[in-house]
Structures are given as structure tokens and as C-alpha cells.
N, C-alpha and C positions, 0 to 999 in steps of 0.2 A: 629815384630814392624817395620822393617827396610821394610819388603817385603810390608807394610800397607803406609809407607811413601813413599814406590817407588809407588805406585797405584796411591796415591792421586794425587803425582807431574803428572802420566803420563795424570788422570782426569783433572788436570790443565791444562795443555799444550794441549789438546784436545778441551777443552771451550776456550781457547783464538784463538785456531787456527779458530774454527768457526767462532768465534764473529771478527776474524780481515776478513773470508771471507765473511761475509755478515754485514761486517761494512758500511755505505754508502747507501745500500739496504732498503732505507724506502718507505714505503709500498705506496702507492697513492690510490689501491681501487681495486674494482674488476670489472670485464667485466660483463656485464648483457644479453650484446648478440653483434651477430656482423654480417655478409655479406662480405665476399674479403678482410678482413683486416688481417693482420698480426703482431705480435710484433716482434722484432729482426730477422726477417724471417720464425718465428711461425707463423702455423696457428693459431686466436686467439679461445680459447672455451667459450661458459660460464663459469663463475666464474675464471678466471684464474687471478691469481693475479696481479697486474701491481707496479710495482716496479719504483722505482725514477732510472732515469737515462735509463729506456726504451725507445725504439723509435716503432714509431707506422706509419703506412702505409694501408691505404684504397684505393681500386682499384672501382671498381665500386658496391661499394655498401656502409655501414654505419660502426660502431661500438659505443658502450657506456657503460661509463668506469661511477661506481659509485663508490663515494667518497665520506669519512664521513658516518654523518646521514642524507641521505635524496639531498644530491647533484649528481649532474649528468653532465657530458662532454658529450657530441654527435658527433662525428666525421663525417661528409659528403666526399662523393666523393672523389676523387683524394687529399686526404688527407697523407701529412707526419708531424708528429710533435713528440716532445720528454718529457719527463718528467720531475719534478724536485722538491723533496722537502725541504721544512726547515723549522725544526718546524710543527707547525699549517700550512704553509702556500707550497701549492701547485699551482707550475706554468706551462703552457702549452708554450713549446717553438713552436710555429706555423712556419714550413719552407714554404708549402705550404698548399693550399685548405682554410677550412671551419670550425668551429667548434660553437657548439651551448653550452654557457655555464649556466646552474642553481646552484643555490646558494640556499639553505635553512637558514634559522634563527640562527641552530646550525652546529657546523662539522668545516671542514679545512676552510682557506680564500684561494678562489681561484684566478688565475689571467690568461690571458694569453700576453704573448711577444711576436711580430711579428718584431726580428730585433730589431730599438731602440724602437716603442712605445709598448707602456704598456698596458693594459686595467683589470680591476678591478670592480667589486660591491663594490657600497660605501652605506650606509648611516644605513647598521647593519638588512637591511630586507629581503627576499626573491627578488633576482634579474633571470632576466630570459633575456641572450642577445645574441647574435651573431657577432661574427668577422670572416671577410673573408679577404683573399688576391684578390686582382682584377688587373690587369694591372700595378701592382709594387705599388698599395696603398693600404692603410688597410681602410677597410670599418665595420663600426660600428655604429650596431642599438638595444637601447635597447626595448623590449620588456613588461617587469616588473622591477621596482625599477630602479636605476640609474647606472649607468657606467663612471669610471673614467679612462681619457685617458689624459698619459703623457710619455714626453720624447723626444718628437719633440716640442720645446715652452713650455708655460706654461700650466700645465694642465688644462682639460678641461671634465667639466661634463655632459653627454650625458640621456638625462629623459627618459622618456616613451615613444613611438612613434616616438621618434627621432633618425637620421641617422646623421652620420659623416662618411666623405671622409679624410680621414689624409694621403698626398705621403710622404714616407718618402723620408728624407734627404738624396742625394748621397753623397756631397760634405761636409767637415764641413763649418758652416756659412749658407747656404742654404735653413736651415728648413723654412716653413713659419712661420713667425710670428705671436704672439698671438696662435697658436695652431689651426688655421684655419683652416676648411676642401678644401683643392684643388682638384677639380673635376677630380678624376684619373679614374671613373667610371660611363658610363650612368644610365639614371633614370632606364631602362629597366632592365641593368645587376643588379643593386641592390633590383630590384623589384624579380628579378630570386632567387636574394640568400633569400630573405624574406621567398618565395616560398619554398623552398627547406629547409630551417632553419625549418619552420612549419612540413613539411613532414618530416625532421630527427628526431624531437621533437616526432611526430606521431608515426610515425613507431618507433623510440628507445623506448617508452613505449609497443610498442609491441613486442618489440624484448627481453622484460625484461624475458620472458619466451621462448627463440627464440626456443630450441631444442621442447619441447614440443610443441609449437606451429605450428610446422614446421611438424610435426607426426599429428594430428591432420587435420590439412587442406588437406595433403594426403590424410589421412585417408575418408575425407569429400571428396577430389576431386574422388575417388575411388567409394566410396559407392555413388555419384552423376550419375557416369560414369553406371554404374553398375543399379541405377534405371532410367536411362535412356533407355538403351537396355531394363532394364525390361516392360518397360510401352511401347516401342517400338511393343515390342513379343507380349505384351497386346491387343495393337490396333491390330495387324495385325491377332492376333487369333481370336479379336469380329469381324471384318470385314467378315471373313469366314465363320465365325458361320453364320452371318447374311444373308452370300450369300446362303448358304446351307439352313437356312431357307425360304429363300422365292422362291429358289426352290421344296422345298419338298412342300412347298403350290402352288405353280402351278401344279406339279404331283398331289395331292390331290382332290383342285379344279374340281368340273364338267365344261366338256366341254360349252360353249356357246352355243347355239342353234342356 
């Protein structure tokens, strides 16, 4: 009995020891594919889990973190940002770069923080948006559904098609007013991240199968390479043939008179 009560206690002390090491550790989602990014100095793989309190780093290439049912984070280029959950609710702390954010119907509420503003899907629908850093402002365009941005003034709702320029505040007292966009970025450079948001969107759905995918395309660039040489040896055996035949018909042939 005594040896059955010393078990249980040390089966106790063993779950709490767990549960206090991976206390805080909630889950954010799983990677779906990636290109030069790395989590805490990991390479990322597919499916690797992403945990609250992660920090995330893209060099020149992408990654995409899904979350919930059905939502998706896109990370572009020269990308560093961290995680953070509470609840239902998942936020991307943006240090620098780009990140393209989708929202499905159901799943977590996502957000991301650049600093002090905010940005969020509002109105309970599938949203599909983009926030970048640019020259020390945060630039924000939504796509699908709408986008709420606050924390510099009064919040401020961003619709379909629409872009907002927000610099934030260095100083306190500073911010602009009403929540206005200040031109911290040309039309050019926001056209670039529009650009490049579509193309992470792109490509992170095809990165959703990245390893196979990546096997695969070898696989096609090989066997391309390969009927190419073959259809090469092709041409240049019917060429021969062809010389060799009309030679042997000139041997053949009577002479001319």
C-alpha cells in the first residue's frame, strides 16, 4: 500500500512537473511550408508546430504558419516577428518585413502589432489583408472583408481595396490625429508589397505541400533534361540516317548519259 501511495505521489510530481514546463506554451498552428525561415534558430519543416512565444525569421524566401480551421499567416521576405496567444485570440508581433494575413469564418481571432498600432479583421467574415513595415510606417491594405486599425488615434476601419499609411508616434502627444494615414511610403513602394502579398498568398498555397512538391518538380526538371538529350540523339540519328540514305541512292542511281 505504502509502495502504491509512493508511486502515485512520484506520478504526481511528474504531471505537474510537465504541465509547469510547458505551461504558457500554447499552440498557434502548424507550418505548412517555408523557404529560409527559421523558428528560434530552427530550420522550419513542415508541419512543425509553432508555439506562443516563438520568434520567426525569413531571409529570402517565405513561410506559412496555419492556424485554426482554415486561416493562414504568410510571412514575406526579410521577415522577423513573434507569437502570442490568449485564448482564442492570436497575435503576430511584426518587428520587421511583411506578413499577409487570412481569417476564415471559424478558428482563432487573429491580429497583428506593429509597435503601438494594431490591426485586426472585423465584421465576423472571411478577411484577407496585408501589413507591412515601410520607412518606420505601417502600411495597410485590405484585400477581402475589412481591417481594423488602432492605437495611434481613434481607430480606424480599412474596407476592400483600401490602403492606409499610419507613421507611428515617436514621441508621446505626436500621433496624428484622427487616425490618419501620413504618407511614410510611395505609391510605388506599396504597389511592390501589393505585388509581393499576392505572390506570398500564391506561392504559400503552393508551398502547403512544399516537400513533395519540391521532389516532384526535380523530379519533372530531370526527366525534362533527360527528354531533351533524348529527342536531341533523336534528331541527330534521323539526320544520318537521312544522309546515308541519299547517299546510297546516288550509288544506286544510273549514271547520266
Amino acid at each position: 500500500m505504502k509502495r502504491m501511495q509512493t508511486a502515485l505521489t512520484i506520478v504526481a510530481m511528474m504531471m505537474l512537473a510537465v504541465g509547469s514546463a510547458f505551461g504558457g506554451s500554447a499552440i498557434i498552428g502548424s507550418v505548412a511550408g517555408s523557404k529560409n525561415a527559421t523558428i528560434d534558430g530552427q530550420a522550419l519543416e513542415p508541419n512543425t508546430t509553432v508555439f506562443s512565444g516563438d520568434s520567426l525569421r525569413v531571409k529570402e524566401g517565405a513561410a506559412v504558419v496555419a492556424v485554426g480551421r482554415g486561416s493562414r499567416l504568410v510571412f514575406g521576405e526579410d521577415t522577423v516577428a513573434s507569437f502570442l496567444r490568449e485564448g482564442t485570440d492570436v497575435t503576430v508581433l511584426l518587428g520587421q518585413g511583411n506578413v499577409l494575413l487570412y481569417q476564415g469564418q471559424a478558428g482563432m481571432n487573429l491580429a497583428v502589432k506593429v509597435g503601438t498600432v494594431t490591426v485586426a479583421p472585423t465584421g465576423g467574415y472571411k478577411t484577407l489583408g496585408e501589413i507591412a513595415m515601410v520607412n518606420g510606417a505601417v502600411v495597410v491594405k485590405a484585400r477581402e472583408g475589412k481591417l481594423r486599425v488602432e492605437g495611434n488615434g481613434p481607430a480606424v476601419e480599412v474596407v476592400k481595396g483600401k490602403t492606409l499609411t499610419v507613421k507611428q508616434a515617436r514621441t508621446a502627444g505626436r500621433a496624428p490625429q484622427g487616425g490618419s494615414a501620413v504618407s511614410g511610403a510611395t505609391a510605388l513602394q506599396v504597389g511592390g508589397i501589393a505585388a509581393s502579398g499576392t505572390a506570398a498568398v500564391l506561392g504559400g498555397v503552393a508551398m502547403s505541400n512544399a516537400s513533395d512538391a519540391q521532389d516532384a518538380a526535380e523530379a519533372a526538371t530531370e526527366a525534362a533534361v533527360g527528354a531533351q538529350q533524348e529527342a536531341a540523339a533523336a534528331t541527330a540519328a534521323a539526320e544520318a540516317a537521312q544522309a546515308a540514305a541519299e547517299a546510297a541512292l546516288e550509288i544506286l542511281s544510273p549514271s547520266a548519259p
